[in-house]
C-alpha positions in Angstrom: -160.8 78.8 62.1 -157.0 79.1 63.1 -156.0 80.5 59.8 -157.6 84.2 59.2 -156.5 87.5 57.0 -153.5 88.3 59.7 -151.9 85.2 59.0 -153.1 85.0 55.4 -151.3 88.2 55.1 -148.5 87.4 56.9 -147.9 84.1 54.5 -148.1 86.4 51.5 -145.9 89.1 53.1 -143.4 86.7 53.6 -143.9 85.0 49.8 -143.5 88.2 48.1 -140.5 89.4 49.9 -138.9 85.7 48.9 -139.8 86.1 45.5 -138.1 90.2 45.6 -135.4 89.0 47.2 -135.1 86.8 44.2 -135.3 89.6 41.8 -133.2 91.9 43.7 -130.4 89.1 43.5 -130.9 89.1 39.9 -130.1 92.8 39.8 -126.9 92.6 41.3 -125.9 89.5 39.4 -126.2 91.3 36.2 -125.2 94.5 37.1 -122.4 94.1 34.2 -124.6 92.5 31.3 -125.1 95.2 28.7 -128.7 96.1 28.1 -130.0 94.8 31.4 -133.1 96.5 32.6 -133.8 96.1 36.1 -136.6 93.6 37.8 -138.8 94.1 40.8 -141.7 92.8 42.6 -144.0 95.4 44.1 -146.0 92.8 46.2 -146.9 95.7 48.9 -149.2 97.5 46.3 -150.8 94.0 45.6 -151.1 93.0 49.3 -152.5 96.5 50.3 -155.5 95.8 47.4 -156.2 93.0 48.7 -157.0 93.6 52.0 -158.8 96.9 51.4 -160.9 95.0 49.2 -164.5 93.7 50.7 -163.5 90.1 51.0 -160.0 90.8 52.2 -159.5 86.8 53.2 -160.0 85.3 50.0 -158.4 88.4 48.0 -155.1 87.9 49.8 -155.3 84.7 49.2 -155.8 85.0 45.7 -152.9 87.3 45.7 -149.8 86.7 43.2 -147.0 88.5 42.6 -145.1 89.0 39.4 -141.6 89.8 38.7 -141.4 93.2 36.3 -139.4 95.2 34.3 -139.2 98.8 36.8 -139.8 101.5 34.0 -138.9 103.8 35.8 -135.2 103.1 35.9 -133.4 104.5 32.8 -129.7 103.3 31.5 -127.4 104.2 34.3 -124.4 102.5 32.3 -123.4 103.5 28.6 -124.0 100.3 27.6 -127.3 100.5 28.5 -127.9 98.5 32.2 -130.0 100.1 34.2 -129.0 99.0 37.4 -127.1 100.8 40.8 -125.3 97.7 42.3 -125.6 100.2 45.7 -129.1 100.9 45.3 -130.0 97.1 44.6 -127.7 96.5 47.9 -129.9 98.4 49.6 -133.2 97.5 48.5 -131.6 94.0 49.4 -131.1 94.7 52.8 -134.3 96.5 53.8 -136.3 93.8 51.9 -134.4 91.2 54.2 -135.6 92.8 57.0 -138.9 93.2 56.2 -139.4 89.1 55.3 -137.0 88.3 59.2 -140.0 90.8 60.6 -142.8 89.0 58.9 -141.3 85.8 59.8 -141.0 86.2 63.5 -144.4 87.6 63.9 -145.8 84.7 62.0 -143.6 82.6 64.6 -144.6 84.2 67.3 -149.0 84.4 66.3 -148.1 80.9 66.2 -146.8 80.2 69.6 -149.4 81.8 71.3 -152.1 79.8 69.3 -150.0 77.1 70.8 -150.2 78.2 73.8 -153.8 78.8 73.9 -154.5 75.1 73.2 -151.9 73.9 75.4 -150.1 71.8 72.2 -146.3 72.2 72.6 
């Protein structure tokens, strides 16, 4: 079977940091709305349970991820929005990085499976 929990997890790994980098926009594109609390996606923590889990293939992909409120961000703006346009920036950036990473292995598993049945 060419498809199997690496590149399982690499499909969701690359879906989940889509759908943060989603959320992590939204941060920064309200950073001036009163009351806005900020968003995130924590699709490591759901990745990591599902491959530690005994059927780690059909766990991962079984595995959604959820955009959340992050309680653990208080107001950092008197009128009440909660989010760091630096921090978010940030966050941004590394998450970018981690989905170009995720992508270029998936590209590259790919080519050599290619390779080993000698389709171009």
């Amino acid at each position: 079977m060419l498809i199997d929990t690496t590149q399982l997890a690499l499909e969701r790994s690359i879906s989940g940091a889509s759908q943060r980098n989603e959320a992590l926009a939204a941060n920064i594109a309200n950073a001036s709305t009163p009351g806005y609390q900020r968003v995130d996606v924590d699709f490591h923590s759901a990745l990591a349970a599902a491959l530690g889990s005994s059927d780690a293939k059909s766990a991962v992909k079984a595995t959604s991820f959820t955009t959340q409120a992050d309680p653990t961000v208080g107001a950092t703006q008197a009128d009440g929005n909660s989010i760091d346009v630096e921090n978010e920036s940030a966050k941004l950036s590394a998450n970018a990085l981690e989905q170009s990473a995720a992508v270029s292995v998936a590209k590259t598993r790919n080519a050599i499976l290619r390779a080993a049945m000698g389709v171009n």
